[in-house]
C-alpha positions as a Markdown table, in Angstrom:
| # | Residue | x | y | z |
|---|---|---|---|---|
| 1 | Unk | -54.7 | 52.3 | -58.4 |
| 2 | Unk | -54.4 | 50.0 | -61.4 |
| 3 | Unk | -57.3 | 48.4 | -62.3 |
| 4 | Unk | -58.3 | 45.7 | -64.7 |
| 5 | Unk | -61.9 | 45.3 | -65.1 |
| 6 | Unk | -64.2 | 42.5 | -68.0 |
| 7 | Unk | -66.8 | 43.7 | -70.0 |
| 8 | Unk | -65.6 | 47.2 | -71.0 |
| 9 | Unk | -67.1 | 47.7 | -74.0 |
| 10 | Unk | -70.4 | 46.4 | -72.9 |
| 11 | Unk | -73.5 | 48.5 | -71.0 |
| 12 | Unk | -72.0 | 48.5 | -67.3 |
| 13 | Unk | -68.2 | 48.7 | -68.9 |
| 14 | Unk | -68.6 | 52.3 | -70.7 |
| 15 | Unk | -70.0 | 53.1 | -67.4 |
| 16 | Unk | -67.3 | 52.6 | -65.6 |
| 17 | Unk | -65.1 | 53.8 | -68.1 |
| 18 | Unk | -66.5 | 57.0 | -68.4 |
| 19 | Unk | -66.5 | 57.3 | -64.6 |
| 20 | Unk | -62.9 | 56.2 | -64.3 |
| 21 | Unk | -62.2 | 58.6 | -66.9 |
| 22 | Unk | -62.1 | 60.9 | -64.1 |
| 23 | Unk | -60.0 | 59.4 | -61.6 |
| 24 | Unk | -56.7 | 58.9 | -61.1 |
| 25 | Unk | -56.7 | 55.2 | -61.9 |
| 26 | Unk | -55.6 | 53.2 | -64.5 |
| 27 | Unk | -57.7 | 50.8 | -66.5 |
| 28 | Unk | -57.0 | 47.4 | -68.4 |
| 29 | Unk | -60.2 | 46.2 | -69.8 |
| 30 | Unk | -60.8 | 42.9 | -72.0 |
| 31 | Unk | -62.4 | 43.1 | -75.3 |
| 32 | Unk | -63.3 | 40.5 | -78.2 |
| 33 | Unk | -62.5 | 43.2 | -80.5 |
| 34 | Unk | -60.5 | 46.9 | -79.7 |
| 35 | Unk | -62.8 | 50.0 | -79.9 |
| 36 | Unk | -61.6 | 52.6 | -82.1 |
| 37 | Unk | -61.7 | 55.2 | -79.3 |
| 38 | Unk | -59.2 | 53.5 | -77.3 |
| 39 | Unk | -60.7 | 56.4 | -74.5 |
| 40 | Unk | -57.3 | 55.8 | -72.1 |
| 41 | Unk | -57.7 | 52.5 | -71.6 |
| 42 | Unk | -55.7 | 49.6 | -71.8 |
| 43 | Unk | -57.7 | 47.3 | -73.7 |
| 44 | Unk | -56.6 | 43.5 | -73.8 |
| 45 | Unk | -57.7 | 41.5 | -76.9 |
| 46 | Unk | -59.4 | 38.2 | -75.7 |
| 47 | Unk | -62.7 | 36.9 | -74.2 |
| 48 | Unk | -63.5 | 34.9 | -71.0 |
| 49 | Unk | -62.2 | 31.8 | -73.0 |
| 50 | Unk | -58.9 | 32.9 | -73.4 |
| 51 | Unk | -56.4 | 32.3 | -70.5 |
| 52 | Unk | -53.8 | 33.8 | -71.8 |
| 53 | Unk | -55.6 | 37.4 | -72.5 |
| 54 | Unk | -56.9 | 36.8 | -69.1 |
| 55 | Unk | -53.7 | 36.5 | -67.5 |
| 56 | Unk | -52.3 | 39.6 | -69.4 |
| 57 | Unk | -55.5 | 41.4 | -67.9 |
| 58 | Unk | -54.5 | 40.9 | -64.1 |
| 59 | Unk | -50.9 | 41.1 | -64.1 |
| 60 | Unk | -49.6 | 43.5 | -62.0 |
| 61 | Unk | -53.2 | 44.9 | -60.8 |
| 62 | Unk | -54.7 | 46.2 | -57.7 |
| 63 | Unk | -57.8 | 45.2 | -57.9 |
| 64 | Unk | -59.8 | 43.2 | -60.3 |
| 65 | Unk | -63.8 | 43.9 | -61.3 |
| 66 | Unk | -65.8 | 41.0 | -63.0 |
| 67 | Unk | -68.7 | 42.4 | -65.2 |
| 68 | Unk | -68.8 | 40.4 | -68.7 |
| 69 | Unk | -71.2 | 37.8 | -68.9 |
| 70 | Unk | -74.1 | 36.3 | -71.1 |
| 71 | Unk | -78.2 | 37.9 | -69.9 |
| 72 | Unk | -79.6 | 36.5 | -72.9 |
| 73 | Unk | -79.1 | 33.0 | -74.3 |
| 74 | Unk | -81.9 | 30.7 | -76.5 |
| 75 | Unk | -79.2 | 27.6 | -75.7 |
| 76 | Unk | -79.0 | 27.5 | -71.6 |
| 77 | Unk | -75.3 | 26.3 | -72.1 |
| 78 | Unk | -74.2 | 29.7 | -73.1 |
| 79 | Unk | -75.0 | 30.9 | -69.8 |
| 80 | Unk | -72.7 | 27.8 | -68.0 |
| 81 | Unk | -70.2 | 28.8 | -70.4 |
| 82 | Unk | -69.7 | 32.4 | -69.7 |
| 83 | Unk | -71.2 | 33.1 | -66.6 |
| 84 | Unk | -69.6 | 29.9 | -64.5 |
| 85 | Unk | -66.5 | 28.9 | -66.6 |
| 86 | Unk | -65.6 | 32.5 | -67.6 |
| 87 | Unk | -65.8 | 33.4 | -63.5 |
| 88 | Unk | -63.7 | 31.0 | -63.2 |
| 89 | Unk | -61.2 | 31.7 | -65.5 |
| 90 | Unk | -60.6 | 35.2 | -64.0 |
| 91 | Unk | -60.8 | 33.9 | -60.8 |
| 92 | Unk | -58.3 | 31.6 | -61.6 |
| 93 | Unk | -56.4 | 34.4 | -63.4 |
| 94 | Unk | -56.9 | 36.7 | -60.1 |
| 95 | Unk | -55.3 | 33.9 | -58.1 |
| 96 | Unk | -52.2 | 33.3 | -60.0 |
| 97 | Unk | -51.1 | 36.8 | -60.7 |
| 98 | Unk | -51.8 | 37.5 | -56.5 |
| 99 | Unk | -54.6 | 40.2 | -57.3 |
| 100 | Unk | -55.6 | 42.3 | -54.0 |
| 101 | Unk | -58.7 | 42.7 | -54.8 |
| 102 | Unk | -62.2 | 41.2 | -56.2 |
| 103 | Unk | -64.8 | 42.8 | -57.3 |
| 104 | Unk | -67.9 | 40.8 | -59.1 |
| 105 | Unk | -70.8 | 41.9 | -60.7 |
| 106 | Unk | -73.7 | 39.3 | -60.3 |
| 107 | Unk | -77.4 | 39.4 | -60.7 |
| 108 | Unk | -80.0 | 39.8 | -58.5 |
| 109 | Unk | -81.9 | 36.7 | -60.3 |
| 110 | Unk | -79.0 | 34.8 | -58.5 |
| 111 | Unk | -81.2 | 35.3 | -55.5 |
| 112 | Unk | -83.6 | 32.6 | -57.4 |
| 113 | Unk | -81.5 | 30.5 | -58.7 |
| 114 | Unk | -84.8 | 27.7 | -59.5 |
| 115 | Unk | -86.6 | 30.4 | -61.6 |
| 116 | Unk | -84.0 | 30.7 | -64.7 |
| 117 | Unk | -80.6 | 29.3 | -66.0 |
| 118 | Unk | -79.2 | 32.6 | -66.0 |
| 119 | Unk | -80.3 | 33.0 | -62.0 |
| 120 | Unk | -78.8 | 29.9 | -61.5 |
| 121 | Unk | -75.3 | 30.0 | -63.3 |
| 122 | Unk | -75.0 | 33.7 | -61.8 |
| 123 | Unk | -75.3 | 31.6 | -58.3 |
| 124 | Unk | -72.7 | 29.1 | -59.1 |
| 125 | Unk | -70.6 | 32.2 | -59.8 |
| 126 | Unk | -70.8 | 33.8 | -56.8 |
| 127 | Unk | -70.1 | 30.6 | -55.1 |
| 128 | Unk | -67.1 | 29.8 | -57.3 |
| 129 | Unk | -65.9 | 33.8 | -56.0 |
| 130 | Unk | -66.8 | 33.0 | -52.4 |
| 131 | Unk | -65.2 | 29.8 | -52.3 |
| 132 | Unk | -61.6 | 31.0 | -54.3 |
| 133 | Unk | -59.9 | 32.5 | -51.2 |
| 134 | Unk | -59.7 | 36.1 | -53.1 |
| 135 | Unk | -60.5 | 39.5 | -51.1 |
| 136 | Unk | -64.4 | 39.5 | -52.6 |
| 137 | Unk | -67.1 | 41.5 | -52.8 |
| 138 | Unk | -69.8 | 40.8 | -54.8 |
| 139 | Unk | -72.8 | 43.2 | -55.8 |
| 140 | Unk | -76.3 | 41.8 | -57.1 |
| 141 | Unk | -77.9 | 44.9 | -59.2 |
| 142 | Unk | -81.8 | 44.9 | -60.1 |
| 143 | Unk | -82.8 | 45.8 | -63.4 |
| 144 | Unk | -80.0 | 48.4 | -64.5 |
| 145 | Unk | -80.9 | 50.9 | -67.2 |
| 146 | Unk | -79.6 | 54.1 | -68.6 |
| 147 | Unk | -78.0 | 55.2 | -71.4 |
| 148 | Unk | -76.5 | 52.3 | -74.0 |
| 149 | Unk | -78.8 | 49.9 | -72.5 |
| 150 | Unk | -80.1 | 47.5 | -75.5 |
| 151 | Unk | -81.6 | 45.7 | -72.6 |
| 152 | Unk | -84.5 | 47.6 | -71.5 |
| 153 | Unk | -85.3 | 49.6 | -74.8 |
| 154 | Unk | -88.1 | 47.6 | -75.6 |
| 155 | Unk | -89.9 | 49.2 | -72.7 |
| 156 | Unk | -89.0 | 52.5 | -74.2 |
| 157 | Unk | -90.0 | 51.3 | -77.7 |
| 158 | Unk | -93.6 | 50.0 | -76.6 |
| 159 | Unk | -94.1 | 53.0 | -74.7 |
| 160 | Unk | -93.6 | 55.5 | -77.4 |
| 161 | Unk | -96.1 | 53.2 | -79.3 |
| 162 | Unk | -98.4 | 53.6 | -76.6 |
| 163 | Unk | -98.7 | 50.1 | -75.3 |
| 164 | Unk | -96.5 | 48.8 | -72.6 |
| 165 | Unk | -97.7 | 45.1 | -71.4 |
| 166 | Unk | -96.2 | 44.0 | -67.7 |
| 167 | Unk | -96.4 | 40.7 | -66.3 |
| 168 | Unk | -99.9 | 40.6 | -63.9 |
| 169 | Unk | -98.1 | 41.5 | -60.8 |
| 170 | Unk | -94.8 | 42.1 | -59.1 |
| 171 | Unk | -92.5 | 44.7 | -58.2 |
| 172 | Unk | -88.9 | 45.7 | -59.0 |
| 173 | Unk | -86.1 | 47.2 | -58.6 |
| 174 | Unk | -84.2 | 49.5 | -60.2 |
| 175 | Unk | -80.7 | 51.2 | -60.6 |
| 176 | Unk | -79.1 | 53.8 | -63.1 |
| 177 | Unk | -75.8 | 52.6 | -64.6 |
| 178 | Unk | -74.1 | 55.4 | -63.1 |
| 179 | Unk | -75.1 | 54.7 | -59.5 |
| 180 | Unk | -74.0 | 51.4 | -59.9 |
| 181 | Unk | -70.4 | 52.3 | -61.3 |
| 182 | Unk | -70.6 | 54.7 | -58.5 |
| 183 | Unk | -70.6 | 51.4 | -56.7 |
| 184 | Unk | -68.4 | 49.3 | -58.0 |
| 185 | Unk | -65.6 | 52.1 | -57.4 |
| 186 | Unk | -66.8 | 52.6 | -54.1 |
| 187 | Unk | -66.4 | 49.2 | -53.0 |
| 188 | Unk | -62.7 | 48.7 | -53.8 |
| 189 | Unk | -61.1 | 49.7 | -50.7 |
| 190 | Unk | -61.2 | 47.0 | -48.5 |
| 191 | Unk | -62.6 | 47.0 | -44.9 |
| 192 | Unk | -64.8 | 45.1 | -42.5 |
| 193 | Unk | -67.5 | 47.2 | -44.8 |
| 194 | Unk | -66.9 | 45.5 | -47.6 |
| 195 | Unk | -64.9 | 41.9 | -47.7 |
| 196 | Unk | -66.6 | 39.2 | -48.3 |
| 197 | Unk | -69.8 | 41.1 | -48.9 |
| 198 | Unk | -73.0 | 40.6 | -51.0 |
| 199 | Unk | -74.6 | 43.5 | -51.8 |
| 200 | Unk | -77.9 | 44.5 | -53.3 |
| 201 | Unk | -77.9 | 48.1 | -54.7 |
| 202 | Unk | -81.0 | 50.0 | -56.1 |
| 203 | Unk | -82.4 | 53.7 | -56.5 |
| 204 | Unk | -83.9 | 54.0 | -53.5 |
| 205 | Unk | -87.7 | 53.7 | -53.7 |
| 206 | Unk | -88.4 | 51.7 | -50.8 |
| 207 | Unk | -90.4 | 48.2 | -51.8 |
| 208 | Unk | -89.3 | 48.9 | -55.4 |
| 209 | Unk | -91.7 | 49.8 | -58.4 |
| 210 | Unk | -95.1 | 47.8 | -59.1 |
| 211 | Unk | -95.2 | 46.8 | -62.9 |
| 212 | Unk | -97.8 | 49.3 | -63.9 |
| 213 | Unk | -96.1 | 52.3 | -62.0 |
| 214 | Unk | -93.0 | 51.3 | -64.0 |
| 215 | Unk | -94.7 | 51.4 | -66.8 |
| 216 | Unk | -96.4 | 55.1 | -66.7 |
| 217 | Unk | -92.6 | 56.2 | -65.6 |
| 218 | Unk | -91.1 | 55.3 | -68.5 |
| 219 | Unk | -94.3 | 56.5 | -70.9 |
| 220 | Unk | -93.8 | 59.8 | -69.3 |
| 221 | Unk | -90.1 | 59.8 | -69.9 |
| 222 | Unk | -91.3 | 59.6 | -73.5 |
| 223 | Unk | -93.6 | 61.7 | -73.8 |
| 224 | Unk | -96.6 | 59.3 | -73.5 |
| 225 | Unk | -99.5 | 58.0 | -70.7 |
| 226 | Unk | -99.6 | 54.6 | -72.3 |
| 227 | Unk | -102.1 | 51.6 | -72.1 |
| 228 | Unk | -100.4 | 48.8 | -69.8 |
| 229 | Unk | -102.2 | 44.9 | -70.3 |
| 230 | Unk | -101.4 | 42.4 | -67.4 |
| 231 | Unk | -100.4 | 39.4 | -69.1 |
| 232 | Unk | -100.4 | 35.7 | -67.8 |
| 233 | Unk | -97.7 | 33.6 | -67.7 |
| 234 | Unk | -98.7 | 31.7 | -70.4 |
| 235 | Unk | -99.5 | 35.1 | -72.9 |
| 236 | Unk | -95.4 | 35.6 | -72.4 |
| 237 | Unk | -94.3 | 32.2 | -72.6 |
| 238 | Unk | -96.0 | 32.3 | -76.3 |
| 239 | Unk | -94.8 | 35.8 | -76.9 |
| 240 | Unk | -90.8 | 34.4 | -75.9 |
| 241 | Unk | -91.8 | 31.6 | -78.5 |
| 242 | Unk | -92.6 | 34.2 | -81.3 |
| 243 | Unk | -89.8 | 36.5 | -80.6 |
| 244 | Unk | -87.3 | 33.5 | -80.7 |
| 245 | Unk | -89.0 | 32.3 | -83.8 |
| 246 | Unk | -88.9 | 36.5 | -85.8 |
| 247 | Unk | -85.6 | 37.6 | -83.8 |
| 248 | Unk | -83.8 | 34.4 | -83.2 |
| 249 | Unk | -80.1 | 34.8 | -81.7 |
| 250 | Unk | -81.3 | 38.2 | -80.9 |
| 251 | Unk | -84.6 | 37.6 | -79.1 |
| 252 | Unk | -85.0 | 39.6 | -75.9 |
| 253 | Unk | -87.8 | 37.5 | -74.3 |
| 254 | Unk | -86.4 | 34.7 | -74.2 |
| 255 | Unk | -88.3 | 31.4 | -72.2 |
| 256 | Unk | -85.9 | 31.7 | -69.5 |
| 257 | Unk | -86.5 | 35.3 | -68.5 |
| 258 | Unk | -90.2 | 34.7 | -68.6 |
| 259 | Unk | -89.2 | 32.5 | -65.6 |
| 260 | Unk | -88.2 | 35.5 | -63.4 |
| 261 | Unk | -90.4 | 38.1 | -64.8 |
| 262 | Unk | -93.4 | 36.3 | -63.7 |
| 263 | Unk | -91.8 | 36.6 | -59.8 |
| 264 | Unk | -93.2 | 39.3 | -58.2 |
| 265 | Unk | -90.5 | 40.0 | -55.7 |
| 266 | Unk | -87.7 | 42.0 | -57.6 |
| 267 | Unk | -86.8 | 44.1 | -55.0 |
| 268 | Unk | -83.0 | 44.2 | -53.4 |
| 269 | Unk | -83.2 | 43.6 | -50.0 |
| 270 | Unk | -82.7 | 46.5 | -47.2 |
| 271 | Unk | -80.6 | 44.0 | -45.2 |
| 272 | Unk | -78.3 | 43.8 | -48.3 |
| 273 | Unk | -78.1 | 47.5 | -49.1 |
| 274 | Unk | -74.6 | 49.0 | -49.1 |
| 275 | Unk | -74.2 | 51.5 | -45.8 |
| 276 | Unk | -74.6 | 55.0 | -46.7 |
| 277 | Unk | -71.4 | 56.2 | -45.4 |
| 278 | Unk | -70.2 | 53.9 | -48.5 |
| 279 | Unk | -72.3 | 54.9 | -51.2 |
| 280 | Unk | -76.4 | 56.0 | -51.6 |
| 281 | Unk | -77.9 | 56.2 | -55.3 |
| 282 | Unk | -77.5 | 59.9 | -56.8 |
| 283 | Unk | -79.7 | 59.9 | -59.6 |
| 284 | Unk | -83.7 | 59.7 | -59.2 |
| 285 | Unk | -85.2 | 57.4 | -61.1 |
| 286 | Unk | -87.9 | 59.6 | -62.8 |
| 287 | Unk | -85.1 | 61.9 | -63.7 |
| 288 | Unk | -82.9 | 59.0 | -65.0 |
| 289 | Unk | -85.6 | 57.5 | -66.8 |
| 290 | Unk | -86.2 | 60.9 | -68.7 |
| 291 | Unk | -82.3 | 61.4 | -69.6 |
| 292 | Unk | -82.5 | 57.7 | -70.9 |
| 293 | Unk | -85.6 | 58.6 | -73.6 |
| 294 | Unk | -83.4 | 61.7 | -74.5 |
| 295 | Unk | -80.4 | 59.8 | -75.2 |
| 296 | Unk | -82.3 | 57.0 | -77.3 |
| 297 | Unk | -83.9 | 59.7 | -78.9 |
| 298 | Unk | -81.1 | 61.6 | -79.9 |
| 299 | Unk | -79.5 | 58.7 | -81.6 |
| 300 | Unk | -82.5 | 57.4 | -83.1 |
| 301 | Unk | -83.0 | 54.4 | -81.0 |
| 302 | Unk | -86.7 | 55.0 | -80.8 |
């Protein structure tokens, strides 16, 4: 197997290169910039941008996974940018250099494509994968945390303080990066199970976690029983203001994923759910969530 994958020095990436690490496959993975621990890789200098790192990336491949893309954006054109033109510049990539196999890695905000510009460019990705004529599968994760994860550490941060506000109602789901590159590996074959495909992984907890119970699992992961305020709409749409304003370009609550926050259903579909003769999630969320504290903590995250 020789596979080329985007995004491998991001969150979902080192996941998949770690679990790759012990398979017999080979790996090409873009990068802006070449990690010092090349870790066995093939790494290809170039972004989604470039067409020509792009086409180095596939050439000669099995199998292609998408994962790079932009979460976070205060200007909604990064989102168009990355997330649509960037699928479609591998895509494009994929096609020309006769790839087997394509595997993308949307969101399951693309389910709700009216509530956020990052829901909605993830959508017009998906179709831009559906319509290209490629060997597809394409998997929606919930909220995906574990270790590396810059995206959900605020939750970890506020509950080590004690205090971890949640919007006033809703449910989730969830999914440890390692399940999901579990996953993404699992899917490669491909079969009637998996071709042209959407699926919607998570951890197994059936209807998904209500805010508040999310909330006391993560304040016991560190250590804590913390206080968790319902906030309104409006309370988060100032508090995205006043991050944008103190963090900027790094502001996590942004307006646009106050959007989807403030949906209350979260939670991947069971008709969407990969069969379990394929792949079923490994690592319990409570446990997960506990090894995810540690590994902040040992690096002095929080």
């Amino acid at each position: 197997m020789r596979l080329a994958i985007t995004g491998g020095t991001g969150f979902v990436g080192q996941a998949l290169v770690d679990l790759v690490e012990t398979r017999s496959i080979k790996m090409r993975s873009l990068a802006r910039s070449i990690p010092d621990k090349r870790r066995g890789v093939d790494w290809v200098q170039g972004d989604l941008a470039n067409t020509v790192a792009l086409a180095k990336l596939v050439d000669g491949v099995d199998a292609v996974i998408h994962i790079a893309g932009q979460v976070r954006a205060r200007d909604p054109q990064e989102f168009e940018a990355a997330n649509v033109t960037g699928t479609l510049n591998v895509v494009e990539a994929a096609l020309e250099a006769k790839v087997p196999r394509f595997v993308f890695v949307s969101s399951l905000a693309a389910r709700e494509p009216a509530l956020s510009r990052y829901g909605a460019s993830k959508l017009r990705a998906e179709k831009l994968v559906a319509a290209s004529g490629l060997d597809w599968t394409i998997i929606r994760p919930p909220a995906v945390y574990g270790p590396r994860d810059g995206e959900m550490l605020d939750l970890f941060e506020m509950a080590s303080m004690g205090v971890v506000p949640m919007p006033k109602q809703g449910h989730t789901s969830l999914i440890h990066v390692g399940d999901l590159a579990r996953l993404l590996l699992a899917v490669l074959p491909s079969d009637d199970d998996t071709t042209s495909k959407i699926f919607e992984p998570d951890d197994g907890r059936p209807g998904g976690w209500e805010h508040r119970d999310l909330a006391l699992a993560i304040g016991w992961a560190m250590g804590k029983k913390p206080f968790v305020p319902r906030l309104s709409r409006g309370v988060l749409g100032f508090a995205a203001r006043m991050d944008g304003l103190l963090r900027r370009d790094g502001a996590k609550l942004t307006p646009d994923r106050v959007g989807y926050m403030c949906h209350p259903d979260w939670v991947s579909s069971p008709d969407a759910k990969p069969d379990a003769a394929l792949w079923v999630p490994k690592i319990p969320t409570r446990d997960g969530l506990k090894a995810t504290a540690k590994w902040y903590k040992d690096r002095g995250w929080v």
